[in-house]
KENUKE-886398 format. One record per residue (C-alpha): z, y, x. Coordinates in steps of 0.25 Angstrom, whole numbers, plus 5000, padded with zeros to 4 digits. Layout:
// residues N
ZYX/...
***
This chain:
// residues 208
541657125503/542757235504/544257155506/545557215504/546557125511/547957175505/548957115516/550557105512/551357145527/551957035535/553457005533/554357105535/555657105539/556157155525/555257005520/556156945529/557657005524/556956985511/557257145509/556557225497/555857345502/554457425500/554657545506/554157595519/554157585530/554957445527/555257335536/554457305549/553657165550/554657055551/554156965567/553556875556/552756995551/552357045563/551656885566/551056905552/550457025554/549656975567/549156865558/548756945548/547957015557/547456885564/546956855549/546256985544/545556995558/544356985554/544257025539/543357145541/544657225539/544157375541/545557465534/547157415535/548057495526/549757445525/550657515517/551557615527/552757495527/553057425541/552857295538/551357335532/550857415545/551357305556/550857195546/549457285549/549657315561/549057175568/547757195558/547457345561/547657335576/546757215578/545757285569/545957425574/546157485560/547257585559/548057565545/548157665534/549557675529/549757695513/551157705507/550657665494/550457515500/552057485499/552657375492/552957375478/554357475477/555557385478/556357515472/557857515472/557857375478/557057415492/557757375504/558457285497/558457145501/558456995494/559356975479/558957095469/558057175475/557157045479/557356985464/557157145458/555657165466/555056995465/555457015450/554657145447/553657105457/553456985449/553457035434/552457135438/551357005445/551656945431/551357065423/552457145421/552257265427/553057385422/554357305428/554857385441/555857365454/556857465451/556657585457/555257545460/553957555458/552957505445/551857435446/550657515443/551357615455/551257485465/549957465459/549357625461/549957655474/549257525480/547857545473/548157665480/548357625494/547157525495/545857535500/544657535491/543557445490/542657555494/543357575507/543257445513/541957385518/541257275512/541357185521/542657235525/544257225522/545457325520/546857275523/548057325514/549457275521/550557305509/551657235503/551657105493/552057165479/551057295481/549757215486/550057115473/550057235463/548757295470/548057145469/548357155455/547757305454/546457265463/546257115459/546857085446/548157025442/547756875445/547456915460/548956985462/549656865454/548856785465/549356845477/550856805474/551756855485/550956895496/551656835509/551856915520/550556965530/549656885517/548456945510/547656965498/546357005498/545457095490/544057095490/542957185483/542157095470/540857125463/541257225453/542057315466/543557285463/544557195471/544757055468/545556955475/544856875487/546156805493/547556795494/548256745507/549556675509/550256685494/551656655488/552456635477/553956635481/554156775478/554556865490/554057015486/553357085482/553557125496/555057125495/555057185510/
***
C-alpha cells in the first residue's frame, strides 16, 4: 500500500547552539548531520521510495540529499514545509526564546491550540500550509512510498491533521534524521504505520 514517510532533517548546527530558528535558508547540517543523512539513506534504500520533497531549508535538502542521489530522484522544493514560525524569537538562542517556542509547542499537543509564539504563526496556518505541501495518496504508487524531509514541530501538526491526535501525541519529539510513517487504510485516508526513534525530553519543536 501507498507510505508517506515524513522525515525530520538531521542535526543542524543551529540543534547544536541550541538556536531558535525556522526560517530559510537556516543553518547547514551540522558533521553529525551530514553522517545521519547517509544513514538515513542507508535505511530508506529500499522502501520503494518513488517521490522526495524537503522544505526549501539547508538542513532538509542535504538531509535528502544521500536519499535522492542514491535513488536518482530529483527533490521538489515547497516552502510551505518549514517549521513552525519561531516569530519575534527566530535566531535566538537557548533561555526565552527556547522556553517561549517548547511552551506554545506543548499547549497546542495538549489541546490548546489558539495560543501562539509571539510574532508567529497559529496553528491551523501550520496545519494548511503543510496539508498543502504534501503529496496525495493518489499520487503515490500502491506499492510505493513518498518521502517528506521537514521540521519536528510542523510534521507533528500534520500527523495530527492525516492521522488523528492520538498518532501526533505518539510521535513526541522527533529526534534528528527519525521518521514517521503514513500509510494508506481501508476507507483511503492516512493512518499511522510506525514511528522511528522517539523522545520525551523536549528539544523543539525543531528549535533550529
Amino acid at each position: 500500500m501507498a507510505r508517506l514517510i515524513l522525515v525530520r532533517h538531521a542535526e543542524s548546527e543551529a540543534n547544536v547552539a541550541q538556536v531558535a530558528t525556522s526560517r530559510p535558508p537556516g543553518p547547514p547540517l551540522s558533521p553529525h548531520g551530514e553522517k545521519q543523512a547517509e544513514a538515513l539513506a542507508d535505511r530508506l534504500a529500499d522502501e520503494g521510495v518513488v517521490a522526495i520533497r524537503t522544505s526549501n531549508t539547508l538542513r532538509a535538502r542535504a538531509t535528502a540529499r544521500p536519499l535522492a542521489e542514491r535513488l536518482g530522484i530529483v527533490p521538489s522544493e515547497h516552502e510551505d514545509l518549514i517549521e513552525i514560525s519561531c516569530g519575534d524569537f527566530d535566531g535566538v538562542a537557548g533561555g526565552e526564546a527556547f522556553s517561549e517556542v517548547v511552551r506554545v509547542y506543548d499547549a497546542w499537543f495538549s489541546g490548546e491550540r489558539d495560543e501562539i509564539i509571539r510574532g508567529g504563526e497559529t496553528y491551523y496556518e501550520v496545519e494548511r500550509r503543510m496539508l498543502r505541501a504534501l503529496p496525495r495518496a493518489d499520487e503515490i504508487p500502491p506499492d510505493g512510498a513518498a518521502v517528506v524531509v521537514a521540521h519536528g514541530g510542523s510534521l507533528r501538526v500534520v500527523v495530527a491533521a492525516l492521522a488523528g491526535d492520538d498518532a501526533a501525541a505518539g510521535s513526541g519529539y522527533l529526534d534528528n534524521s527519525a521518521h514517521v510513517t503514513l500509510e494508506v487504510g481501508p476507507d483511503g485516508g492516512w493512518r499511522l504505520a510506525e514511528i522511528e526513534e522517539t523522545h520525551g525530553v523536549p528539544f523543539g519543536p525543531d528549535t533550529d
